[in-house]
C-alpha positions in Angstrom: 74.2 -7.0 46.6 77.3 -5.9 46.0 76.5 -3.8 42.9 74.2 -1.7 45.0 76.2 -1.2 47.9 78.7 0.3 45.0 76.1 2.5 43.7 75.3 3.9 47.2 78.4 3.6 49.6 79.1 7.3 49.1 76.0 8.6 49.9 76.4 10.8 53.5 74.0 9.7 56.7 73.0 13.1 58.2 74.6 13.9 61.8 71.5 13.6 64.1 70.0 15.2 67.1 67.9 14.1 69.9 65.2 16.1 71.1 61.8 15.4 72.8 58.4 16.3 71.7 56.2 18.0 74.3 52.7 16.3 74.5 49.9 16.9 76.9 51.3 14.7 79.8 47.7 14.3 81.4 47.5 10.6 82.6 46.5 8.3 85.2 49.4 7.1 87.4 49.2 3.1 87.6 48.3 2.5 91.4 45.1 4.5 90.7 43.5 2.2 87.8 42.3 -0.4 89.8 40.1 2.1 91.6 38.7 4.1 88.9 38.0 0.8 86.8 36.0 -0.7 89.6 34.2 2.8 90.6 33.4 2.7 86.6 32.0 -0.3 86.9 30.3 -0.4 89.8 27.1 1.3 88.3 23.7 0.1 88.4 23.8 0.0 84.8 26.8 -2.1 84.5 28.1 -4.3 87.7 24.3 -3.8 89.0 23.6 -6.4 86.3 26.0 -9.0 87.4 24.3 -11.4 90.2 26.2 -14.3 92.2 26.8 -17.3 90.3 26.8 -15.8 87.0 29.7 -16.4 84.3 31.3 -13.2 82.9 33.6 -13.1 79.6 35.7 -10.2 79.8 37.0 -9.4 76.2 41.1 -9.0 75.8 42.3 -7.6 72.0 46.0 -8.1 70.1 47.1 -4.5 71.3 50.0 -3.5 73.2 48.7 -1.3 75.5 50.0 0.5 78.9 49.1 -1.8 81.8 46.9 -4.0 79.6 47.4 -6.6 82.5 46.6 -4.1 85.6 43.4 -3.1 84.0 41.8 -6.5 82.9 43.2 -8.1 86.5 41.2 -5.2 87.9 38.0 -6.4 85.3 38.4 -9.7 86.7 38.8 -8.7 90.9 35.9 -6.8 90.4 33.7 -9.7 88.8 34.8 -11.4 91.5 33.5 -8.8 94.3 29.9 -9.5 92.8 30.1 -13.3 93.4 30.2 -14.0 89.7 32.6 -16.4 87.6 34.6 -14.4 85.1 36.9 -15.6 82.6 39.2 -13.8 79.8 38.4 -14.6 75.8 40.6 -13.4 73.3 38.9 -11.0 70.7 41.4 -10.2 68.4 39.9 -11.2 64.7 42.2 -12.9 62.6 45.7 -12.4 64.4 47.9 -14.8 66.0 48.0 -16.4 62.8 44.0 -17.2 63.0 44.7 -19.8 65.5 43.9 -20.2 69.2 47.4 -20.4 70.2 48.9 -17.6 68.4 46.0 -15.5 70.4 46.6 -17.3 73.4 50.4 -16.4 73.3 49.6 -13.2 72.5 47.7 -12.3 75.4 50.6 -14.5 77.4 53.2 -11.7 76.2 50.9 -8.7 77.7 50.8 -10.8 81.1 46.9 -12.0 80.4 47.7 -15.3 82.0 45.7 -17.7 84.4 47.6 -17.3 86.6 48.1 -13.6 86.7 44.7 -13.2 86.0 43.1 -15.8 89.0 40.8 -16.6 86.3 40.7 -19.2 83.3 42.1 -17.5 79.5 40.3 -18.9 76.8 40.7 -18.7 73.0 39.7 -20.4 70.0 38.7 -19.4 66.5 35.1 -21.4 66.8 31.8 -18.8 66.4 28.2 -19.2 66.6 26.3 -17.1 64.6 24.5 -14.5 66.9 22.4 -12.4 64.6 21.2 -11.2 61.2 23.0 -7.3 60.8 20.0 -4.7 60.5 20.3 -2.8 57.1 22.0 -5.8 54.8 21.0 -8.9 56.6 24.0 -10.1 56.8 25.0 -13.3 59.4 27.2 -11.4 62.3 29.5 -14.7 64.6 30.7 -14.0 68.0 33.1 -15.9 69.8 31.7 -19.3 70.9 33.4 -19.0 74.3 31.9 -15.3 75.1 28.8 -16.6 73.5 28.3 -18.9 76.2 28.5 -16.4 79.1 25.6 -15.2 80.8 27.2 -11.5 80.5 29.9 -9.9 78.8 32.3 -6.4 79.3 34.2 -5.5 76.9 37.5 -4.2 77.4 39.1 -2.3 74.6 41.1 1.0 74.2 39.3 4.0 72.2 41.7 5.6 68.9 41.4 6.7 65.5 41.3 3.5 63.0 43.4 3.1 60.3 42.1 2.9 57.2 38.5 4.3 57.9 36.5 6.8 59.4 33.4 7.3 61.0 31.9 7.4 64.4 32.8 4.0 65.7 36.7 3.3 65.0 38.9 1.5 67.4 37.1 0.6 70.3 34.5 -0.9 71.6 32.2 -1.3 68.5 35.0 -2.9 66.2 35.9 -5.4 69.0 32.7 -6.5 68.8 31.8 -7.0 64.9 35.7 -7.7 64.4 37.8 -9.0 67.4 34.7 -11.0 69.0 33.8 -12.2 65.6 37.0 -14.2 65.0 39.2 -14.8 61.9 35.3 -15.6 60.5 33.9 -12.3 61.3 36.4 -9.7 60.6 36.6 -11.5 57.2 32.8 -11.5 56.4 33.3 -7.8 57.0 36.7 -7.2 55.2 35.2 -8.9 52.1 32.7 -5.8 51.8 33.5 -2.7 50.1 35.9 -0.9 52.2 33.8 2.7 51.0 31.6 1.1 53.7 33.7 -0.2 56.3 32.7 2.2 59.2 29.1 1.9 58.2 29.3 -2.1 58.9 31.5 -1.7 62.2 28.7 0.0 63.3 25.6 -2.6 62.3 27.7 -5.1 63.0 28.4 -4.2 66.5 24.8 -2.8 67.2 23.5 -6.5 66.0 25.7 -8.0 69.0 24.6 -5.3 71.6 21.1 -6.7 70.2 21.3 -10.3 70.2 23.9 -10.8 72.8 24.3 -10.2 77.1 26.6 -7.4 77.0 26.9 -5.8 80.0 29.3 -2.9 79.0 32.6 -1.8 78.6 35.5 -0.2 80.0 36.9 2.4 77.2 39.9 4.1 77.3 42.7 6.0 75.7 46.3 5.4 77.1 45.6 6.2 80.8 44.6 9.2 79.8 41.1 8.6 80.5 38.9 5.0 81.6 35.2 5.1 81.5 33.1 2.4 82.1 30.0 2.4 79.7 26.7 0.5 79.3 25.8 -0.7 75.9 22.9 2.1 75.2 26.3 4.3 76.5 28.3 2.2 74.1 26.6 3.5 71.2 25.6 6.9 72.2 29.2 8.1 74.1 31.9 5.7 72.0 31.7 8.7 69.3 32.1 11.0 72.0 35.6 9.4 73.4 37.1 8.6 69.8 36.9 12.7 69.5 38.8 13.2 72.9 41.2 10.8 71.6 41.7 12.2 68.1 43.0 15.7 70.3 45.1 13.8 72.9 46.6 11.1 70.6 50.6 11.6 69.8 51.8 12.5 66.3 55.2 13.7 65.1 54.8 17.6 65.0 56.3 17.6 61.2 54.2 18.2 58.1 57.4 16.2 56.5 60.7 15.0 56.0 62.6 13.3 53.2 63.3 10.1 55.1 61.1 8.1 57.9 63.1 5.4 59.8 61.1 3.3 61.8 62.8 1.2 64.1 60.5 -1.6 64.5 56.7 -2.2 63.3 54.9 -5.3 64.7 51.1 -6.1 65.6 50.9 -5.4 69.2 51.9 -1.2 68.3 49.4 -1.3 65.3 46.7 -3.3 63.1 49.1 -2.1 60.1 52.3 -2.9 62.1 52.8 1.2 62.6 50.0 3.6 63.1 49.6 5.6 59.7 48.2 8.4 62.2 51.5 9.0 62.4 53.3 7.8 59.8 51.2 8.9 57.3 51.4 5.8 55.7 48.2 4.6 54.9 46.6 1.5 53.6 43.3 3.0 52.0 44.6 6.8 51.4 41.3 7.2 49.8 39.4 7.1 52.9 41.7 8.1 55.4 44.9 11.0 55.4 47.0 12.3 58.6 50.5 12.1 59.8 53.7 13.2 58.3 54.5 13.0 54.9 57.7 11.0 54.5 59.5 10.8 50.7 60.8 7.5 51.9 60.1 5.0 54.7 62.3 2.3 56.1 61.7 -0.1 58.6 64.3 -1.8 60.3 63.1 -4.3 62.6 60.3 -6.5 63.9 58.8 -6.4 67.7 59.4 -9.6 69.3 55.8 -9.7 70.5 54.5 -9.5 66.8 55.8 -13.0 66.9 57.1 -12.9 63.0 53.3 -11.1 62.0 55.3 -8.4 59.3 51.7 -6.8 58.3 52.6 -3.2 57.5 56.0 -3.8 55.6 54.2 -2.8 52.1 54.1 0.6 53.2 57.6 1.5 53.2 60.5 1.3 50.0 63.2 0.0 52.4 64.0 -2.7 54.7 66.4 -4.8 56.3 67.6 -8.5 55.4 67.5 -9.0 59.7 63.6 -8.2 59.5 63.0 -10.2 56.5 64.4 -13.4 57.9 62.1 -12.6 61.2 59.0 -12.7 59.1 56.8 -15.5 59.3 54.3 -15.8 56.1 52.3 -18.1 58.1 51.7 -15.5 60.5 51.3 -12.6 58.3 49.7 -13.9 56.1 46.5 -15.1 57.0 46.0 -11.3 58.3 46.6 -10.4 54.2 43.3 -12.8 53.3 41.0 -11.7 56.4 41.6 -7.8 56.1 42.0 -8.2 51.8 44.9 -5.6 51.8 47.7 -7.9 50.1 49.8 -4.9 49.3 50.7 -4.9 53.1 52.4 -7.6 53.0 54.6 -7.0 50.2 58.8 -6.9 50.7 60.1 -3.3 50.1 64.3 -3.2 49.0 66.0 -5.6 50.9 69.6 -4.3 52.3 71.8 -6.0 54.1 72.4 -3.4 57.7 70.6 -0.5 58.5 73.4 1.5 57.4 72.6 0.2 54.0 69.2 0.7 54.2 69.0 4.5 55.0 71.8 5.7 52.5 69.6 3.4 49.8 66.7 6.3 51.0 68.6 9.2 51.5 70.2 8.5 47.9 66.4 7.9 46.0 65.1 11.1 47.4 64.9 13.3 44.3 62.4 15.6 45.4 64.5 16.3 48.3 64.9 20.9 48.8 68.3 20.4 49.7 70.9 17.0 49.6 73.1 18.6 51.8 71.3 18.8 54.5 68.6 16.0 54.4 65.6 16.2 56.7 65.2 12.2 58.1 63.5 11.1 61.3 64.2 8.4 63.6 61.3 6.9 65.9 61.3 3.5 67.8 58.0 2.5 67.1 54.8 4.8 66.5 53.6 4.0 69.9 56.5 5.6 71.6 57.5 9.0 70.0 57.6 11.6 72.7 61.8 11.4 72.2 62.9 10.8 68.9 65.5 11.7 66.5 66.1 14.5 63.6 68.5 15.0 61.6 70.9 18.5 61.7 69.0 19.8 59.4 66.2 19.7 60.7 67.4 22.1 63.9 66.0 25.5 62.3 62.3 23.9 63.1 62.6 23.3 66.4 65.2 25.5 67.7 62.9 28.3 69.6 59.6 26.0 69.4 57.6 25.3 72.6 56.7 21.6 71.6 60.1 20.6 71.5 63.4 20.4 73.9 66.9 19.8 72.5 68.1 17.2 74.3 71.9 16.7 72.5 74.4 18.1 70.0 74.8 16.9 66.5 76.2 13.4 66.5 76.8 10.6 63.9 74.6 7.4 64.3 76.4 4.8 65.9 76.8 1.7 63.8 78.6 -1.7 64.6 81.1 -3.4 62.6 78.3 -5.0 60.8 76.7 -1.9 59.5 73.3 -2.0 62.3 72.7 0.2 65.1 73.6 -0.2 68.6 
């Protein structure tokens, strides 16, 4: 590597500023959920379908998402309160390495434990076959373990998907046809034309509201908003939600920059390792667009909770030599074959530091407006970007701008005597 870090040693990293993006802050505070998921809930079209005795699966997905644990503990009290048996299955398709205990572990690093839970955790790849889809007659598997329940609520967040649209995306539809049809299921629909991807989400999903003792789900966004829906509500108000969430949903307020820097991708923030609603990054441009458009990308890290699962690396030029000895091909993989988009998984530039790694970007940006005063962004993660940072030359667009706040001079990124960031 020496020979390129020859070629790119002098190239200058932009002084950097740190400034906060103003988003609508509406949300629920914490001590709150358990109430609102049980009053959601506790409707005769939903808990008034739960009798004593009865054993309730209560569907938990691969995301990272704010108090994940809270809510489905509240799921399971509130199973409870009707004299019913409920237990957790994991629904997440093909991830955890499309074994039981990579999705067991999974839910074990969002708290989704027995004992946090007071209620068994299962997980296994096994299916039954529940149905024949509607329009193609196609076989559509569930999970065996929620297959043997005598109801089922689903428990899912409600966001734009990404690499399709239509009016079921993430949420309670695609956990169904995908996350409750194991690494079986999501591939039986992956292996379709992707032109018609939100078209089988959608049969797939209404052949398990069919065929299957759903009971309902509890939808949300964030903690922006928690409904509790039946499954005629399911099909008829899902739509509904995915619109409140394209409007509320955080995105970087930039049309571009020259340089993306991504400080760490993984599973649990996104199906693609970093939401391309943001990034702009994404897998199937053909059928989807959005976020910022970045010259170059370079990610720097893995989450530890993606537990070596680099899906998403294919989508930026540069990376570093600490993430690529973090990935684990027998955890990324088998995502790759399920979801048929091999170009994820593909290994950008390797550099040894991060310091490496952004002046590779910065120097291969020849449609750059101006080199001395390079437009790169900094986020964590695409889950958390309400403070994130911009380079100095950036200042002119957000000096003056309501949806920002300043929050520090111009510095110079601090990097350790091994060229990574503190």
């Amino acid at each position: 590597m020496e020979t390129i870090t020859n070629l790119i040693k002098d190239t200058p990293i932009p002084k950097m500023v740190k400034v906060r993006q103003n988003f609508d802050k509406t949300c629920i505070p914490e001590s709150d959920i358990p109430g609102i998921i049980t009053r959601e809930l506790d409707r005769p079209e939903i808990g008034g379908k739960i009798q004593p005795g009865q054993k309730i699966a209560i569907t938990c997905g691969s995301r990272g998402i704010n108090h994940n644990a809270v809510m489905a503990r509240a799921i399971v009290d509130f199973v409870k309160s009707k004299g019913a048996e409920p237990y957790i299955v994991a629904a997440m398709g093909s991830h955890g390495g499309a074994t039981a205990e990579g999705q067991l572990q999974i839910l074990k690093d969002y708290g989704i434990t027995e004992e946090a839970m007071g209620c068994p955790v299962k997980s296994s790849m096994e299916t039954v076959q529940i149905g024949i889809s509607g329009m193609r007659h196609q076989p559509v598997f569930m999970d065996k373990n929620a297959s043997e329940a005598d109801g089922i609520i689903l428990f899912n967040r409600i966001k734009p998907h990404t690499s399709f649209r239509g009016p079921y995306e993430s949420g309670l539809m695609k956990m169904m046809a995908i996350g409750l049809g194991k690494q079986k299921g999501a591939e039986s629909i992956h292996h379709q034309s992707p032109a018609i991807m939100h078209e089988l989400v959608e049969e797939y999903g209404r052949t398990i509201l069919e065929n299957a003792p759903v009971l309902g789900g509890n939808a949300y966004d964030d903690t922006y908003l928690i409904k509790g829906l039946s499954p005629e509500e399911i099909i008829s108000e899902e739509p509904k939600l995915k619109e409140i969430s394209y409007k509320t949903i955080a995105h970087l307020l930039f049309d571009k920059c020259d340089v993306l820097v991504v400080d760490k991708i993984g599973k649990n923030i996104s199906g693609d390792g970093m939401d391309p609603n943001v990034s702009g990054r994404f897998v199937q441009p053909k059928y989807c667009s959005g976020g910022i458009q970045a010259e170059k990308c370079v990610i720097l890290d893995l989450t530890d909770e993606t537990h070596g699962n680099a899906q998403g690396i294919g989508l930026a030029e540069v990376t570093t030599r600490r993430l690529f000895n973090k990935m684990k091909l027998e955890m990324t993989y088998p995502t790759g074959v399920t979801n048929t988009f091999l170009h994820l998984m593909k290994i950008p530039m390797i550099m040894d530091n991060d310091r490496e790694a952004l002046q590779l970007a910065l120097m291969c940006c020849p449609e750059a407006e101006d080199h001395d005063h390079m437009k790169m962004i900094r986020i964590p993660n695409t889950a958390h970007i309400g403070v994130i940072e911009i380079s100095e030359g950036m200042l002119p667009l957000v000096e003056n701008n309501p949806n920002f706040e300043v929050l520090t001079e111009p510095y110079d990124l601090p990097f350790d005597e091994n060229g990574n960031l503190f």
